[in-house]
Biopython code that builds the backbone (N, CA, C, O; Angstrom):
import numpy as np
from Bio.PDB.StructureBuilder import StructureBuilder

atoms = [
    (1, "UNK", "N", (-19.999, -31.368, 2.799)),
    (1, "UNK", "CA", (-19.223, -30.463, 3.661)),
    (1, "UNK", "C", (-18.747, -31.167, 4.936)),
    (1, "UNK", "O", (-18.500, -30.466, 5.918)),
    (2, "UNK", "N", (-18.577, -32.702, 5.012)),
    (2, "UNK", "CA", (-18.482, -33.559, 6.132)),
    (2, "UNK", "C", (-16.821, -33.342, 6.212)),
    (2, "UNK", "O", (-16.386, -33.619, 7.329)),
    (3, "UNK", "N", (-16.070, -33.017, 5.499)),
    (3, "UNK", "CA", (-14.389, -33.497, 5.244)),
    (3, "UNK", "C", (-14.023, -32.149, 5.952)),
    (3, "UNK", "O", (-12.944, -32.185, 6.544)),
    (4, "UNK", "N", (-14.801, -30.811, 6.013)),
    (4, "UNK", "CA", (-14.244, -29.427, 6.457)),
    (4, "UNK", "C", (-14.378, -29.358, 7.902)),
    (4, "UNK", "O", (-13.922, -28.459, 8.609)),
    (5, "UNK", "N", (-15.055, -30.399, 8.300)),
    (5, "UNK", "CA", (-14.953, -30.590, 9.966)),
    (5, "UNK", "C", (-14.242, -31.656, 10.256)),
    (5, "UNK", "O", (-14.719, -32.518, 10.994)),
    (6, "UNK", "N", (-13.217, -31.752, 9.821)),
    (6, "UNK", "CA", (-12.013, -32.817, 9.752)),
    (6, "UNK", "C", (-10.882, -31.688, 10.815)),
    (6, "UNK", "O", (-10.477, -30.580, 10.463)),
    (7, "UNK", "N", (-10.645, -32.238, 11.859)),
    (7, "UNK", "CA", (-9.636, -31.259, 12.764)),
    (7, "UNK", "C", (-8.257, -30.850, 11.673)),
    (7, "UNK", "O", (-7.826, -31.636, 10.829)),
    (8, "UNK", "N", (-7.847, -29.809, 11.855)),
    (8, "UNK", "CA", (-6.923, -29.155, 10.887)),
    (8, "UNK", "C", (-7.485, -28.624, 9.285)),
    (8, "UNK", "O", (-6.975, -27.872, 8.455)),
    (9, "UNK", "N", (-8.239, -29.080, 9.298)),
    (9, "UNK", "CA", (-8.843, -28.937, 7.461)),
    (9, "UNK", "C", (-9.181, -27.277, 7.336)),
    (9, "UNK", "O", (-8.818, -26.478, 6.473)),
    (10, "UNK", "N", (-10.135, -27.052, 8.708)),
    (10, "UNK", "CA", (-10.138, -25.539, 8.565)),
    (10, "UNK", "C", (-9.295, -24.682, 8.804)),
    (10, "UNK", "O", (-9.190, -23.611, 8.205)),
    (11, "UNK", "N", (-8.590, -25.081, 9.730)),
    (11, "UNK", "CA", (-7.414, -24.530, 9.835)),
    (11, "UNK", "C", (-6.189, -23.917, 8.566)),
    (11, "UNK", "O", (-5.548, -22.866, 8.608)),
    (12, "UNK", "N", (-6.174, -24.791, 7.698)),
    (12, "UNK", "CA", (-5.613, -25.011, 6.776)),
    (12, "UNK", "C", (-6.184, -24.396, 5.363)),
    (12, "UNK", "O", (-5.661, -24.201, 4.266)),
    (13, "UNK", "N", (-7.369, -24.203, 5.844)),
    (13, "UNK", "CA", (-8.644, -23.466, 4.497)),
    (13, "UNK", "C", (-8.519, -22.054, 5.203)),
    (13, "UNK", "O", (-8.681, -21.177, 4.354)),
    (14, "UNK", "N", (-8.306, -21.577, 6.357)),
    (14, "UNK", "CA", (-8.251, -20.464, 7.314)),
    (14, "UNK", "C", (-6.779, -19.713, 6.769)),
    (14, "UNK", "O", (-6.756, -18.562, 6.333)),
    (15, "UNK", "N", (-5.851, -20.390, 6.857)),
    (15, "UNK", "CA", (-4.071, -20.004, 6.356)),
    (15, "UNK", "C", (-4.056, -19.784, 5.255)),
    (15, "UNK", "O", (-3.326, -18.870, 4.869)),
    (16, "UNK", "N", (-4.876, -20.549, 4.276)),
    (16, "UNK", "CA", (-4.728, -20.368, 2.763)),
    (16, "UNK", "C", (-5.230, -19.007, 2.467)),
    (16, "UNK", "O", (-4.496, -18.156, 1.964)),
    (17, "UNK", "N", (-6.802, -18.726, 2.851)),
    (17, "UNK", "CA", (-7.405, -17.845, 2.895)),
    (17, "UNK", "C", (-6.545, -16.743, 3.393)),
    (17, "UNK", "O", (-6.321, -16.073, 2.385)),
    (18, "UNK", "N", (-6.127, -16.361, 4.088)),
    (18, "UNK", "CA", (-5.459, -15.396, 4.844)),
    (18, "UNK", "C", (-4.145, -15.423, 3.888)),
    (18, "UNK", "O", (-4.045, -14.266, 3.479)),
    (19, "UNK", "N", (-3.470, -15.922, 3.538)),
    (19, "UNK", "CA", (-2.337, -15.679, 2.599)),
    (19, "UNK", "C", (-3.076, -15.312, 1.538)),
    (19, "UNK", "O", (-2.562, -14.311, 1.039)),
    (20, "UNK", "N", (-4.227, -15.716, 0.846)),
    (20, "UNK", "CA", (-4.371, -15.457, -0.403)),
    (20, "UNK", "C", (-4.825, -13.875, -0.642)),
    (20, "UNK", "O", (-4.613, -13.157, -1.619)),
    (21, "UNK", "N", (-5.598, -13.560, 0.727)),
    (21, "UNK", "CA", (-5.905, -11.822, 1.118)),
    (21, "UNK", "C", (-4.803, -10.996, 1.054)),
    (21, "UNK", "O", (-4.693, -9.957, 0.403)),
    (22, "UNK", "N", (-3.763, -11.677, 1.979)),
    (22, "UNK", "CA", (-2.527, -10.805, 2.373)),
    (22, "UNK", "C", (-2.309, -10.082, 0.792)),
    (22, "UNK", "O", (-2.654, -8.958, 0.428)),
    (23, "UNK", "N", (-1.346, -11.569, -0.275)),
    (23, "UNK", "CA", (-1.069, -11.306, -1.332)),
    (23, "UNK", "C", (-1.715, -10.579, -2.139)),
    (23, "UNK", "O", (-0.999, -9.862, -2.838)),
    (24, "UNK", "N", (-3.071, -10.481, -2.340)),
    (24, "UNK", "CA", (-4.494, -9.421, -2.952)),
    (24, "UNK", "C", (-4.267, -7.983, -2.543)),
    (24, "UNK", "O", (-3.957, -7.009, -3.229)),
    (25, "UNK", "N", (-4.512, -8.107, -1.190)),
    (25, "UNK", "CA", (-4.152, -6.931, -0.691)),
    (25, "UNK", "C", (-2.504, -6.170, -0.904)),
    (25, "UNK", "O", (-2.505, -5.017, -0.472)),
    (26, "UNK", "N", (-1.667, -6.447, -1.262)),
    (26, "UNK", "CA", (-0.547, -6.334, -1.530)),
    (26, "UNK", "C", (-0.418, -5.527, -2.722)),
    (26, "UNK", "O", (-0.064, -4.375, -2.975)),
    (27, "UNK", "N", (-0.843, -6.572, -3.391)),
    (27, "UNK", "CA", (-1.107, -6.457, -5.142)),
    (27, "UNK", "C", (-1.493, -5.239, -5.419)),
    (27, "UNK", "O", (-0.789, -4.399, -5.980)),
    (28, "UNK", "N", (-2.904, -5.046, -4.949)),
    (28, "UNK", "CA", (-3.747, -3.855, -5.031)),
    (28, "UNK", "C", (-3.317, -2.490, -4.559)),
    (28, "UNK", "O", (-3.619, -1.374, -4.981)),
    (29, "UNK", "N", (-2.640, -2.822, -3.707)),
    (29, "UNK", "CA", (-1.734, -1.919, -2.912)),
    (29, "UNK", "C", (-0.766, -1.083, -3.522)),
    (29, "UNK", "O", (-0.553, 0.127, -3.437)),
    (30, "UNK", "N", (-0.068, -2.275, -4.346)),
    (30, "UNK", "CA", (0.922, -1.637, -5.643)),
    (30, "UNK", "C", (0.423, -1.247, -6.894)),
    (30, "UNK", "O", (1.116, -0.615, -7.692)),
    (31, "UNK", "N", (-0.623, -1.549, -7.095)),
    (31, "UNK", "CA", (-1.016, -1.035, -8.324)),
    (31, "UNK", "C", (-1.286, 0.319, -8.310)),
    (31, "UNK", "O", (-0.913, 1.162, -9.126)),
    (32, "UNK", "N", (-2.258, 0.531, -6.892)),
    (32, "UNK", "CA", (-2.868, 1.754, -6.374)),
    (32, "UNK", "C", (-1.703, 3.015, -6.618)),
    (32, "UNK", "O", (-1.863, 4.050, -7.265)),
    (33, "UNK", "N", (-0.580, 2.592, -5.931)),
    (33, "UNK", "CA", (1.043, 3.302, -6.021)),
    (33, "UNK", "C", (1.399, 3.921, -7.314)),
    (33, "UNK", "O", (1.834, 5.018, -7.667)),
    (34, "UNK", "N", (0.895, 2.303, -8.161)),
    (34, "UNK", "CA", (1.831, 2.897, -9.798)),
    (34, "UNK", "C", (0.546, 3.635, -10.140)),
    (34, "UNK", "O", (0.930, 4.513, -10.913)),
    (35, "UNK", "N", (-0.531, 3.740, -10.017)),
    (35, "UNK", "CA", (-1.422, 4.598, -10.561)),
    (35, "UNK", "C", (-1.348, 5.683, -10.409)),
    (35, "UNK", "O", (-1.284, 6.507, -11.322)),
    (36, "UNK", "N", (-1.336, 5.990, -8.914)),
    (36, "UNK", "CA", (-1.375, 7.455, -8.061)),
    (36, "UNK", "C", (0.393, 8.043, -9.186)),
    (36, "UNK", "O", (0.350, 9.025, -9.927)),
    (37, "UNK", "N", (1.749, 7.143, -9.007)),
    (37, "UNK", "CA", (2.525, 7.817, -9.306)),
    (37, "UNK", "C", (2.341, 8.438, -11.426)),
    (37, "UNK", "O", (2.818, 9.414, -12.005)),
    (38, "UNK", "N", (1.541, 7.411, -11.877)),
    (38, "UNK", "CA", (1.475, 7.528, -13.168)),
    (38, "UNK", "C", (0.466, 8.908, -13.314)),
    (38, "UNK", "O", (0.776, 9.668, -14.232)),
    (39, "UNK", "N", (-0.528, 9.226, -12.612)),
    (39, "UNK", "CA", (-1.852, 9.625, -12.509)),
    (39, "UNK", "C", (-0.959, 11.330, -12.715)),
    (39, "UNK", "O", (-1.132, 12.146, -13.620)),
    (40, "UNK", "N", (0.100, 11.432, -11.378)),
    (40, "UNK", "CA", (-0.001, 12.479, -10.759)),
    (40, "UNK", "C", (1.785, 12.595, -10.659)),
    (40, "UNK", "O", (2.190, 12.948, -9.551)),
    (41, "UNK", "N", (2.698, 12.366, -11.570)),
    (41, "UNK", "CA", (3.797, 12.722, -11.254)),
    (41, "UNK", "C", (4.186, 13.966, -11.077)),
    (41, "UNK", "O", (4.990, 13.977, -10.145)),
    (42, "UNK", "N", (3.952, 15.431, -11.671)),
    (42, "UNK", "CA", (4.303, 16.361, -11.703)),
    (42, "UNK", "C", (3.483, 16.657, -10.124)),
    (42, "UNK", "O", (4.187, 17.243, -9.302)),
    (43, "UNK", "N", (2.283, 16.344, -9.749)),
    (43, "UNK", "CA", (2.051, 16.754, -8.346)),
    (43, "UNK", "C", (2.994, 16.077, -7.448)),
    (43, "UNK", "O", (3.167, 16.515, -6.310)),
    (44, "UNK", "N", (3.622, 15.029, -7.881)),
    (44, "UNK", "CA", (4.616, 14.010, -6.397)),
    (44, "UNK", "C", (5.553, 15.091, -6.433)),
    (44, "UNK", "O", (5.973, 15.651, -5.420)),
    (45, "UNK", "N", (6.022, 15.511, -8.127)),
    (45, "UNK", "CA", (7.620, 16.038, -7.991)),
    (45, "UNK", "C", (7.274, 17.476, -7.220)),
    (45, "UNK", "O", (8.134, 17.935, -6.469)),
    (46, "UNK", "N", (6.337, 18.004, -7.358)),
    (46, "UNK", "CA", (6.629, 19.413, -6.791)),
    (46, "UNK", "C", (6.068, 19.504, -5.198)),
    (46, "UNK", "O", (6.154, 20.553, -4.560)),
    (47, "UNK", "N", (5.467, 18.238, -4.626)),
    (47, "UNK", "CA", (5.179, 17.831, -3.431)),
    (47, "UNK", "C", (6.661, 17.455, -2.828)),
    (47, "UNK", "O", (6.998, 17.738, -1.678)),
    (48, "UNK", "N", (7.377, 16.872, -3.644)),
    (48, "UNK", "CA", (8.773, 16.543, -3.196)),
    (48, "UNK", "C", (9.774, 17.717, -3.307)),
    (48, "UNK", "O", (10.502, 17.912, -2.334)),
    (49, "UNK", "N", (9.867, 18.362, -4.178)),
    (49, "UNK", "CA", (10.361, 19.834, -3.922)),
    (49, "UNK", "C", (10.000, 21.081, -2.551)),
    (49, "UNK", "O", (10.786, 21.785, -1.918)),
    (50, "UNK", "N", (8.487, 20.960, -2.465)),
    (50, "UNK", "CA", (8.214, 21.434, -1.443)),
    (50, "UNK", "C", (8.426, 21.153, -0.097)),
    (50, "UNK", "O", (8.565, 21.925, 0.852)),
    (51, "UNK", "N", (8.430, 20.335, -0.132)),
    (51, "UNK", "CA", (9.022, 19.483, 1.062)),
    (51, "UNK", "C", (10.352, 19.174, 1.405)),
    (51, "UNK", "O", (10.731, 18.628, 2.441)),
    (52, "UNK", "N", (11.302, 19.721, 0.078)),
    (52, "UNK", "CA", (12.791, 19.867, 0.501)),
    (52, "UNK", "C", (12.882, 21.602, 1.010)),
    (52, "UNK", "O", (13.388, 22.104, 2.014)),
    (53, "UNK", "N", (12.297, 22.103, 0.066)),
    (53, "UNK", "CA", (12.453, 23.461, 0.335)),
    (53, "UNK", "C", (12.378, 23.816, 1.785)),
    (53, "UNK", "O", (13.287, 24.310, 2.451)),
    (54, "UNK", "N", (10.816, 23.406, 2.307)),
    (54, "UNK", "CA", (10.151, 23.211, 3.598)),
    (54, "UNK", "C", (11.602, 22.804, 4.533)),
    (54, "UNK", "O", (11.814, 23.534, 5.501)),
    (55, "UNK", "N", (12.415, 21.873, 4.316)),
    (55, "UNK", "CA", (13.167, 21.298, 5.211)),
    (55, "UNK", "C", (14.331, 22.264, 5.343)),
    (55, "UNK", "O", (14.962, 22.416, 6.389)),
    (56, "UNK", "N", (14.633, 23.077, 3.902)),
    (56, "UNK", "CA", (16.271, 23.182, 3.944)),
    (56, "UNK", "C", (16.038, 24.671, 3.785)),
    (56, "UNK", "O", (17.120, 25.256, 3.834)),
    (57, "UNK", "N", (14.708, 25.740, 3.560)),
    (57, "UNK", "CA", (14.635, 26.977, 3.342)),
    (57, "UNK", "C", (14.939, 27.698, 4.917)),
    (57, "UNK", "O", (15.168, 26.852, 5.781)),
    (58, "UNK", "N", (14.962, 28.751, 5.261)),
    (58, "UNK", "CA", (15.216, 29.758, 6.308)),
    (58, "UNK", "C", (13.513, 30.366, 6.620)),
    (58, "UNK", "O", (12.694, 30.911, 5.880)),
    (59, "UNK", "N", (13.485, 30.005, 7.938)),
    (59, "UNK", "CA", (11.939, 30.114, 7.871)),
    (59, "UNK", "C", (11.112, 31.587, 7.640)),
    (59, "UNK", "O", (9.908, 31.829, 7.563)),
    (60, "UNK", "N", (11.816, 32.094, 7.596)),
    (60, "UNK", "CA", (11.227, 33.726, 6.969)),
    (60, "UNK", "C", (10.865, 33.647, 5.778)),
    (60, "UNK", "O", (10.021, 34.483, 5.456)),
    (61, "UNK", "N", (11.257, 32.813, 4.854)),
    (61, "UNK", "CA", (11.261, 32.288, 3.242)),
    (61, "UNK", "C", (9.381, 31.589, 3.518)),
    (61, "UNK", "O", (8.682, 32.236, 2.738)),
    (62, "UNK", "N", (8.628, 30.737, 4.184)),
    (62, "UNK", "CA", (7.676, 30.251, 4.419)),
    (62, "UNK", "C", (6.737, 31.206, 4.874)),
    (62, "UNK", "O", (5.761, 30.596, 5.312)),
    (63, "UNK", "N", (6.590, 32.466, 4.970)),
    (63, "UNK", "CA", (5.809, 32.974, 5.929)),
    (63, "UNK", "C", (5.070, 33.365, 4.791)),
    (63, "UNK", "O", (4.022, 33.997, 4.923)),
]
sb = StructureBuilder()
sb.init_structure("model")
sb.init_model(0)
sb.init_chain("A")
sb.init_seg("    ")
for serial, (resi, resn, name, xyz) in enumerate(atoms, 1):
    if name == "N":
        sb.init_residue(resn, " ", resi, " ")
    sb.init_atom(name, np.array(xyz, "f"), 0.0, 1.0, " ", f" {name:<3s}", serial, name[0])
structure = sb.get_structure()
Protein backbone atom coordinates (compact mmCIF):
# COMPACT_ATOMS: atom_id res chain seq x y z
CA UNK A 1 0.00 0.00 0.00
CA UNK A 2 3.36 2.20 -0.33
CA UNK A 3 2.31 3.52 -4.16
CA UNK A 4 -1.34 5.02 -2.59
CA UNK A 5 0.68 7.55 -0.69
CA UNK A 6 2.19 8.65 -3.87
CA UNK A 7 0.90 12.58 -4.03
CA UNK A 8 -2.05 12.55 -6.61
CA UNK A 9 -2.64 8.66 -6.53
CA UNK A 10 -5.39 9.27 -3.98
CA UNK A 11 -6.61 11.83 -5.40
CA UNK A 12 -7.17 10.07 -8.47
CA UNK A 13 -8.56 6.73 -6.56
CA UNK A 14 -10.88 9.63 -4.74
CA UNK A 15 -12.35 10.97 -8.58
CA UNK A 16 -12.66 7.52 -9.80
CA UNK A 17 -14.52 6.52 -6.79
CA UNK A 18 -16.81 9.40 -6.84
CA UNK A 19 -17.64 9.03 -10.58
CA UNK A 20 -18.12 5.45 -10.21
CA UNK A 21 -20.96 6.32 -7.21
CA UNK A 22 -22.31 9.20 -9.18
CA UNK A 23 -22.93 6.72 -12.27
CA UNK A 24 -24.43 3.77 -9.62
CA UNK A 25 -26.38 6.12 -8.17
CA UNK A 26 -27.83 7.28 -11.42
CA UNK A 27 -28.40 3.89 -12.67
CA UNK A 28 -30.35 2.89 -9.68
CA UNK A 29 -32.12 5.91 -9.84
CA UNK A 30 -33.51 4.94 -13.27
CA UNK A 31 -34.30 1.72 -12.72
CA UNK A 32 -36.18 2.71 -9.49
CA UNK A 33 -38.34 5.14 -12.18
CA UNK A 34 -38.93 2.26 -14.71
CA UNK A 35 -40.10 0.12 -11.86
CA UNK A 36 -42.29 2.56 -9.95
CA UNK A 37 -43.66 3.50 -13.70
CA UNK A 38 -44.03 -0.37 -14.70
CA UNK A 39 -45.25 -1.29 -11.02
CA UNK A 40 -47.95 1.42 -10.97
CA UNK A 41 -49.03 2.94 -14.32
CA UNK A 42 -52.70 3.15 -13.94
CA UNK A 43 -51.90 4.93 -10.38
CA UNK A 44 -49.35 7.64 -12.39
CA UNK A 45 -52.22 7.98 -15.09
CA UNK A 46 -54.99 8.83 -12.76
CA UNK A 47 -52.46 10.82 -10.42
CA UNK A 48 -51.88 12.72 -13.69
CA UNK A 49 -55.49 13.22 -14.45
CA UNK A 50 -56.06 14.40 -11.04
CA UNK A 51 -53.80 16.78 -11.10
CA UNK A 52 -55.02 18.24 -14.42
CA UNK A 53 -58.43 18.27 -13.22
CA UNK A 54 -57.03 19.87 -9.83
CA UNK A 55 -55.43 22.60 -12.14
CA UNK A 56 -58.11 23.27 -14.82
CA UNK A 57 -61.55 22.28 -12.67
CA UNK A 58 -63.67 25.38 -11.01
CA UNK A 59 -63.04 25.09 -7.43
CA UNK A 60 -66.55 24.30 -6.25
CA UNK A 61 -66.00 20.98 -8.41
CA UNK A 62 -63.10 19.99 -5.42
CA UNK A 63 -65.01 20.59 -2.39
Amino acid sequence: MRDVEKPGRLQLLHAALERSMRALHRKRWRLQMRARRLSAPVTLRAYLREHHLRQHAPLGLLQ
